[in-house]
C-alpha positions as CSV (number, residue, x, y, z in Angstrom):
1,X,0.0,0.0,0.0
2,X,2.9,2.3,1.2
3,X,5.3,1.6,-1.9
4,X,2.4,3.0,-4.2
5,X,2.5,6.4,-2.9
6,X,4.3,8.7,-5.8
7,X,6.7,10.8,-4.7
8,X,6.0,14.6,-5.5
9,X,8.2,16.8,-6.9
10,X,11.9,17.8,-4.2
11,X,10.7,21.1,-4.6
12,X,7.8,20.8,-3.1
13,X,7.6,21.9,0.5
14,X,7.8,18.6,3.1
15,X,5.2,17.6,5.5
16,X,5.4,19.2,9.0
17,X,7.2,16.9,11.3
18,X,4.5,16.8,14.0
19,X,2.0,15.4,11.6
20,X,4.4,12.8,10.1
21,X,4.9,11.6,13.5
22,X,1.3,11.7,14.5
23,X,0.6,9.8,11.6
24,X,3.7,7.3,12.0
25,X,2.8,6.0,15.4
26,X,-0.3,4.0,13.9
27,X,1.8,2.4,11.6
28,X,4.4,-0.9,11.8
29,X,7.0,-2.0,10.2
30,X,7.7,-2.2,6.9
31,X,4.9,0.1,6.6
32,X,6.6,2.6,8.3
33,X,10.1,3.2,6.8
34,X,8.1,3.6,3.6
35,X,5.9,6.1,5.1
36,X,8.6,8.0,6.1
37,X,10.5,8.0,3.0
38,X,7.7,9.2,1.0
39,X,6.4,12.1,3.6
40,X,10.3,13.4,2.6
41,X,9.1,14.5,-0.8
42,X,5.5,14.9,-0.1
43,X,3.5,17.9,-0.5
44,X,1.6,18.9,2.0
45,X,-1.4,19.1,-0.5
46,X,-1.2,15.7,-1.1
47,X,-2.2,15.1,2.9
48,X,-5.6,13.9,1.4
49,X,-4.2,11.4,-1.0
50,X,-1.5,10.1,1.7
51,X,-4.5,9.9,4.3
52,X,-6.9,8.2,2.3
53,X,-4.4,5.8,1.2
54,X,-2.8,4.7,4.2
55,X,-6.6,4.9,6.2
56,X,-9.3,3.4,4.2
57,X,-8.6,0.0,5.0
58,X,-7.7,-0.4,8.8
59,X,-6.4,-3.1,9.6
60,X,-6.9,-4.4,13.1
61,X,-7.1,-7.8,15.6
62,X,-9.1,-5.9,18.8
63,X,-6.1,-6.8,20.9
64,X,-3.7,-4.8,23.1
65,X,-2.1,-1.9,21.0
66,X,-4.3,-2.4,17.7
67,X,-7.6,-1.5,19.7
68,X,-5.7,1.4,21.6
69,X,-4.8,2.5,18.2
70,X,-7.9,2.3,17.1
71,X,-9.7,4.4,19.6
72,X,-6.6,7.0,18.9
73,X,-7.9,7.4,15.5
74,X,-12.0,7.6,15.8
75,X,-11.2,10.4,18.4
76,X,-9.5,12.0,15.8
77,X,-11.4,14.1,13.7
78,X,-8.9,14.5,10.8
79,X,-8.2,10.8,10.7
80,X,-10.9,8.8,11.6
81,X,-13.1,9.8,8.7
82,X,-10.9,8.1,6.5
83,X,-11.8,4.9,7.6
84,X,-14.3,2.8,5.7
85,X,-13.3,-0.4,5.6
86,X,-12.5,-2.3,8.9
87,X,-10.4,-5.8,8.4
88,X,-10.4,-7.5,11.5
89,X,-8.3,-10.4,11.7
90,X,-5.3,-12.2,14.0
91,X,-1.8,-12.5,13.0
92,X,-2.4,-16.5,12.7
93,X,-2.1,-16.3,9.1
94,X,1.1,-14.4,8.7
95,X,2.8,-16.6,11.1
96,X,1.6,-19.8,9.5
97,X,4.8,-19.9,7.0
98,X,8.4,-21.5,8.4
99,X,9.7,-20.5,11.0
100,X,12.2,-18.7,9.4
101,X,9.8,-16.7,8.0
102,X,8.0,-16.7,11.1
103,X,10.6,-15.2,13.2
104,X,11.4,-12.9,10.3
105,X,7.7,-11.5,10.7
106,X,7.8,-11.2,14.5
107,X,11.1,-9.4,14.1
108,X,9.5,-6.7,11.4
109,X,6.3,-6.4,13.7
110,X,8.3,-5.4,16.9
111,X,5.7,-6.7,19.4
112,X,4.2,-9.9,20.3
113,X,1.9,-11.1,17.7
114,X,-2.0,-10.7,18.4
115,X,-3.4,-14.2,18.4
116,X,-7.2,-14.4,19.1
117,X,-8.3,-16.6,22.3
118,X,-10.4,-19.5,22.4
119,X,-12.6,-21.6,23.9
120,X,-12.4,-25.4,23.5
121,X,-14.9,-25.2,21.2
122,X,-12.4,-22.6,19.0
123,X,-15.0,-19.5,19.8
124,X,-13.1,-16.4,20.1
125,X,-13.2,-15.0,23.4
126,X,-14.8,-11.6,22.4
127,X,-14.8,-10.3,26.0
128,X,-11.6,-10.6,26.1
129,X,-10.6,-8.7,22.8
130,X,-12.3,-5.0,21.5
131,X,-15.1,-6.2,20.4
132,X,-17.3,-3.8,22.7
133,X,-15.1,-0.7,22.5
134,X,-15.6,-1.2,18.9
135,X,-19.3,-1.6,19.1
136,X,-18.8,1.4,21.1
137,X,-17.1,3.4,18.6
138,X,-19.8,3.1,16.4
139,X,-22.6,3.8,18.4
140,X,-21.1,6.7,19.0
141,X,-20.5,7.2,15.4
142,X,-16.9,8.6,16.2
143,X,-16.5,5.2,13.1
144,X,-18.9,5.0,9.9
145,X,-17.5,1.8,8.0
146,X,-18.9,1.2,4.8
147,X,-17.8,-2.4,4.9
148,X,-16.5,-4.3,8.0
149,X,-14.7,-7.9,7.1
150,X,-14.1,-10.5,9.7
151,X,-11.0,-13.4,9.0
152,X,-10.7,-16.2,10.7
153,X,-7.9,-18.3,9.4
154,X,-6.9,-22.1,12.0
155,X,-3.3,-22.7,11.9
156,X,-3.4,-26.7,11.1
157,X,-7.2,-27.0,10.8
158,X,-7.8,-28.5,8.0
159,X,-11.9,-28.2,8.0
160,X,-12.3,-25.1,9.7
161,X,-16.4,-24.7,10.9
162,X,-17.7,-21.4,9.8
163,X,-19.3,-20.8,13.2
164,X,-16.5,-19.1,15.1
165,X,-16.7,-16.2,12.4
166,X,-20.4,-16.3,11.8
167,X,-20.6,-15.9,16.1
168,X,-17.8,-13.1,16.3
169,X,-19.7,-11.1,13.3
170,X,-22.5,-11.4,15.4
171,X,-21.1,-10.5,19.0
172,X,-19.8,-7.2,16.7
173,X,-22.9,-6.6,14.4
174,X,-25.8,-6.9,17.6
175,X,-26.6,-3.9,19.0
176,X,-24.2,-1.6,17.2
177,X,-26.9,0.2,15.5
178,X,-25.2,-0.1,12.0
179,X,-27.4,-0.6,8.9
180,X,-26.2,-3.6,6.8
181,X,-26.9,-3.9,3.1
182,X,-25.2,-7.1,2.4
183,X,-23.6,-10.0,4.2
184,X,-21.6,-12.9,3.3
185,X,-20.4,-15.9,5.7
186,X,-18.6,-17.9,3.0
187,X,-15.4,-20.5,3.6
188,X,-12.6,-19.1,1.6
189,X,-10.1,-22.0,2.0
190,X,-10.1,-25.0,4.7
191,X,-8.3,-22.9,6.9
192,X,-9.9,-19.4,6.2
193,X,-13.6,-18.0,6.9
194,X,-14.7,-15.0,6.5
195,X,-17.6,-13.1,7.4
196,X,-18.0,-9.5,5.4
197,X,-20.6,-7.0,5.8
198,X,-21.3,-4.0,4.1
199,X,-23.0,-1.2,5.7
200,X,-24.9,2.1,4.6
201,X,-22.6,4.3,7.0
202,X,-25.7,7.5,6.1
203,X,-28.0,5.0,7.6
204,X,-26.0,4.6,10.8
205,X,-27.6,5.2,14.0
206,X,-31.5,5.5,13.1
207,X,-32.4,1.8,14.4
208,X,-32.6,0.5,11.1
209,X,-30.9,-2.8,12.0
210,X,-31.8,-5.6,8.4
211,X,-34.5,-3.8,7.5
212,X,-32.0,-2.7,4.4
213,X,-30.7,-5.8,3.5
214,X,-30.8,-6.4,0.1
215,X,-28.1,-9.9,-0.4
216,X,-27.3,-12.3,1.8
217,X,-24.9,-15.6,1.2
218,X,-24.6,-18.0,4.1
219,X,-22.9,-20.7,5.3
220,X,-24.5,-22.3,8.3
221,X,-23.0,-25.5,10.2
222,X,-26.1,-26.4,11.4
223,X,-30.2,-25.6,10.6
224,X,-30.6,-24.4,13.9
225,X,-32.3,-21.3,14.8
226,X,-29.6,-18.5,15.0
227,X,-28.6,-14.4,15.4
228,X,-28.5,-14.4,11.2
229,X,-31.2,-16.8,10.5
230,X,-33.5,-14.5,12.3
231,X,-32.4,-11.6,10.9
232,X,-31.8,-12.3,7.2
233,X,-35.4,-14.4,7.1
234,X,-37.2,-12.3,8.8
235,X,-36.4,-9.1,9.4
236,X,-34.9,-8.4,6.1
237,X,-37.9,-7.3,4.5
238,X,-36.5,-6.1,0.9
239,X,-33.9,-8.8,0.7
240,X,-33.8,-10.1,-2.8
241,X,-30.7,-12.0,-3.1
242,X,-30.2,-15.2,-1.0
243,X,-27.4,-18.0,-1.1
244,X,-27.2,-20.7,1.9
245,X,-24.9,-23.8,2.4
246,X,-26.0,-25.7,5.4
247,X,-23.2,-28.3,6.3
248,X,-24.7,-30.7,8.3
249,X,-28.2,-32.4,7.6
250,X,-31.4,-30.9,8.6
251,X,-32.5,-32.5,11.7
252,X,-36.4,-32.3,12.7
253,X,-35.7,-32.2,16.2
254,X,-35.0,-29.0,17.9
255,X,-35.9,-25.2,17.6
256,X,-34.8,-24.9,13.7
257,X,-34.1,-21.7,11.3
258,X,-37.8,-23.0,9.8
259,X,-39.7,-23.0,12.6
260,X,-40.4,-19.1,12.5
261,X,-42.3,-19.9,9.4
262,X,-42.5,-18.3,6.2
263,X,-39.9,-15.9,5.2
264,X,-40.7,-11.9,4.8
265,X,-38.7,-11.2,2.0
266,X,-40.1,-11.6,-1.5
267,X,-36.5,-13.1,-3.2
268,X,-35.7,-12.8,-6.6
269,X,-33.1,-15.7,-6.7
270,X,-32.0,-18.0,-4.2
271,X,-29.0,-20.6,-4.5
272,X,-28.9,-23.7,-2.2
273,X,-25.5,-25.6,-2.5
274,X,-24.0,-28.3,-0.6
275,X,-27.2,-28.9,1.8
276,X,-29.4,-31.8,2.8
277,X,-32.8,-30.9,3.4
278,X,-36.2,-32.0,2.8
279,X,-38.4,-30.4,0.1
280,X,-41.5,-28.6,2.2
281,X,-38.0,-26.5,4.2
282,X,-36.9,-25.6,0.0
283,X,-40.8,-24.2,-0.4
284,X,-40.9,-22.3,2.4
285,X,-38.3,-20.3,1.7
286,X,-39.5,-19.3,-1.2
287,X,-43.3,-19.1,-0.5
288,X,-43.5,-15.2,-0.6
289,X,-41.4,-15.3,-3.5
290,X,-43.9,-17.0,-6.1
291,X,-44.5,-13.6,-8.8
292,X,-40.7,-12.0,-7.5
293,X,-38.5,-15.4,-8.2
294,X,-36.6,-15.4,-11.5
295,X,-33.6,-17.0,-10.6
296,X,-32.7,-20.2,-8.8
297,X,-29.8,-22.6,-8.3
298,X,-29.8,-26.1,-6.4
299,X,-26.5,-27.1,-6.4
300,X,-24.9,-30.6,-4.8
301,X,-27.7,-31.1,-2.7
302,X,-29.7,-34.0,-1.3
303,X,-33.7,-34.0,-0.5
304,X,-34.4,-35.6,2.8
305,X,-37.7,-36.9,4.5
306,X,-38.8,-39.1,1.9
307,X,-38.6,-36.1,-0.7
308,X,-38.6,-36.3,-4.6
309,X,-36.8,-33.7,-6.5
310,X,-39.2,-34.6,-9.5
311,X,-42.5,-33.7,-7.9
312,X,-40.3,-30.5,-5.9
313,X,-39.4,-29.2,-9.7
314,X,-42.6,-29.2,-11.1
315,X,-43.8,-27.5,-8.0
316,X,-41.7,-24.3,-8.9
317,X,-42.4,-25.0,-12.1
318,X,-46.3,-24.5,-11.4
319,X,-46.2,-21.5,-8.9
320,X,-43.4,-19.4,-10.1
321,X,-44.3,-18.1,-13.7
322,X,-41.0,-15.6,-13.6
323,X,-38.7,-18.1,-13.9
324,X,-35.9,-17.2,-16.7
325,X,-32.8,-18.7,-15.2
326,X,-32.5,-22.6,-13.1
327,X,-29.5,-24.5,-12.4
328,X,-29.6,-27.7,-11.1
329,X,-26.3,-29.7,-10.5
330,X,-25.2,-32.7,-8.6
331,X,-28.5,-33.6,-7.1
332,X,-29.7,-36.4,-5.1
333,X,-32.3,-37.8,-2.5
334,X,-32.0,-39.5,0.9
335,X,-31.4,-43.7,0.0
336,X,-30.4,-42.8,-3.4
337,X,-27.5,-42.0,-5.8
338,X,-27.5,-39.3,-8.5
339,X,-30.3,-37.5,-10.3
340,X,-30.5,-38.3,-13.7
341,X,-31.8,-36.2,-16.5
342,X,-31.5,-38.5,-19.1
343,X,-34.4,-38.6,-21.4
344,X,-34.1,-34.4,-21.5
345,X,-34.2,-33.6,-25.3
346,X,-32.5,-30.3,-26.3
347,X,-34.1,-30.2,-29.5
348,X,-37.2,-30.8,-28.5
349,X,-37.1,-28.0,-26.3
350,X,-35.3,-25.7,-28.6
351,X,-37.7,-26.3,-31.4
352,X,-40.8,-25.4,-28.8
353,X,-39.3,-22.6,-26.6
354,X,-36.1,-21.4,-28.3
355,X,-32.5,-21.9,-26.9
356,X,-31.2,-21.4,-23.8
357,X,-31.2,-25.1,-22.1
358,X,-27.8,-26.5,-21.3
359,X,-26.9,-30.3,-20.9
360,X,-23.9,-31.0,-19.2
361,X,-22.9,-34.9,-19.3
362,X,-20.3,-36.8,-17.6
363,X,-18.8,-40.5,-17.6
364,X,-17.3,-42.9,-19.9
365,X,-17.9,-43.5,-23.5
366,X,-21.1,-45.5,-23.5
367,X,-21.8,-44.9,-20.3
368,X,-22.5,-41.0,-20.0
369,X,-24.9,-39.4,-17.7
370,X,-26.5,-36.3,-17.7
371,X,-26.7,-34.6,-13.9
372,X,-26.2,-31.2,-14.3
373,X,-28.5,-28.9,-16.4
374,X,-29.0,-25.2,-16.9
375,X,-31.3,-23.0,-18.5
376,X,-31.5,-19.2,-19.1
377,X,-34.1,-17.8,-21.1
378,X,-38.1,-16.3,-20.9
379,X,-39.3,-19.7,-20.8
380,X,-38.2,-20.9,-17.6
381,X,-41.5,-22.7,-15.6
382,X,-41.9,-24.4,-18.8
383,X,-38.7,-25.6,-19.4
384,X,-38.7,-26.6,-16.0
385,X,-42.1,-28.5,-16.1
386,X,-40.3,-30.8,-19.0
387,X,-36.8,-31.5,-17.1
388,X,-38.5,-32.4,-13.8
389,X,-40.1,-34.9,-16.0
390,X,-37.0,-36.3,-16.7
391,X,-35.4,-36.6,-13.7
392,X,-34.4,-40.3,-12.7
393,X,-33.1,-41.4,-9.6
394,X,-29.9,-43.6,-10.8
């Protein structure tokens, strides 16, 4: 970020050395020999560009000096308006490398690296990190993020669960009276999660809470009833966009994100991916969604509870007359192996309703299968009438 920064003209008067050093003793190492290097030949005109650059993106793990820095810069007027987007994350990941590198790293940071504690259950320990002087912060609205980005990254984890970010977005998100617009909970990498949130910083302090929510993507370990369950089903009444994984079968028993009942929101597309489920939990998601729904995706997912995915397809294909786009890949039901679309006939389709149908196949020569189509076009609950006529259970 620093090495970017274009030196101005020599002649150019410098930066007074107050502010250099007022600025400096946020930064670390190597950030901050090539701070000071470029504040040499810096016009003090360019204190906007220099600011903005260095502060949009704040870096910051909640711990120890990083949160002291922190409140240091929302109590200061020229500086903290700079920030919009808040990164919070440990230094896990940057000492994941050899321990060359490792010590290396230590070395350039000159402290003891912030590493996030944890319960047995690998919850960070928000109470006892910033995560309520941040909260703080922005209640006061001395911070107005536009975007606040959670990492979690597990040194040696190789399936890292998506619930220690999901519960640390929601110990910083509740009660902070920010307004979000969008939220994503998505696994990056088997080692990384991260939760990101983008806010409406204008809308900041008037209660507004979901109510602004306009896309949501999800992935939940369990089906039970939780903080963004709640809020992105219903209280997110002009959400539109929805895509959930849930990563562990849907289990009747229990207080469940279905139980509340019918969602508020009427979507216009919704993508389901690597979930198990039965088919009346799919409908209900969609049931306020029947003249808003153009767009959906089922993707490596399995119907539970004695569910067919031929009679659940020509349900949508029957109540949702704004279909133009469906993708349907890699499905299955409970005691069964693959879907099969294998008496789907392009041309037949084509000739009746124009292109737009894709047929993907896979398998040997002799032996190919057809279990992942996709269609986009103004036809869409018809098209979709005809392949869940097809569908086969292999």
């Amino acid at each position: 970020m620093i090495r970017n920064l274009k030196m101005a003209s020599p002649c150019f008067r410098r930066m007074p050395t107050e502010l250099v050093e007022n600025w400096a003793q946020y930064l670390e190492c190597p950030d901050l020999c090539s701070f000071r290097l470029v504040c040499r030949q810096t016009h003090a005109q360019t204190l906007h560009v220099v600011r903005q650059r260095l502060f949009t993106t704040w870096k910051t793990s909640l711990m120890d000096s990083d949160i002291e820095k922190l409140e240091d810069i929302s109590s200061n007027t020229h500086l903290r308006n700079y920030v919009k987007n808040i990164c919070i994350q440990d230094d896990c990941e940057r000492m994941d490398a050899q321990a060359t590198l490792t010590t290396l790293y230590v070395k350039q940071l000159n402290r003891t690296p912030h590493v996030w504690p944890r319960n047995d259950a690998h919850f960070v320990k928000e109470n006892e990190i910033g995560v309520s002087s941040l909260k703080t912060m922005c209640i006061d609205g001395r911070l107005r993020p536009e975007t606040i980005k959670i990492r979690d990254y597990r040194i040696g984890n190789a399936s890292s669960s998506t619930e220690p970010a999901s519960t640390l977005a929601t110990n910083i998100l509740d009660g902070a009276n920010l307004a979000a617009v969008s939220i994503k909970i998505q696994r990056k990498s088997q080692s990384v999660v991260e939760a990101a949130i983008q806010l409406s910083p204008q809308h900041q302090g008037q209660d507004v809470a979901f109510s602004m929510l306009e896309s949501a993507e999800l992935c939940f370990a369990t089906a039970s009833r939780s903080f963004w369950s709640e809020q992105v089903l219903y209280n997110a009444p002009i959400l539109e966009n929805l895509k959930i994984s849930i990563e562990r079968p849907w289990n009747e028993e229990g207080d469940s994100m279905f139980s509340t009942g019918v969602p508020v929101s009427k979507l216009r597309s919704i993508d389901i991916l690597m979930s198990t489920l039965p088919a009346h939990n799919i409908l209900m998601l969609i049931a306020n969604s029947k003249q808003s729904l153009t767009s959906f995706s089922f993707s490596l997912m399995r119907l539970s509870r004695g569910s067919a995915w031929r009679d659940l397809l020509t349900r949508i294909g029957s109540d949702f007359p704004a279909l133009n786009f469906f993708n349907l890949k890699f499905l299955s039901e409970e005691g069964f192996r693959t879907i099969q679309f294998q008496e789907l006939s392009k041309e037949h389709i084509e000739r009746d309703y124009g292109p737009g149908l894709e047929i993907f196949e896979r398998g040997p020569q002799g032996n190919r299968r057809v279990t992942w189509v996709r269609y986009t076009g103004p036809s869409g609950s018809s098209v979709l009438d005809l392949v869940a006529r097809s569908a086969t259970r292999s």
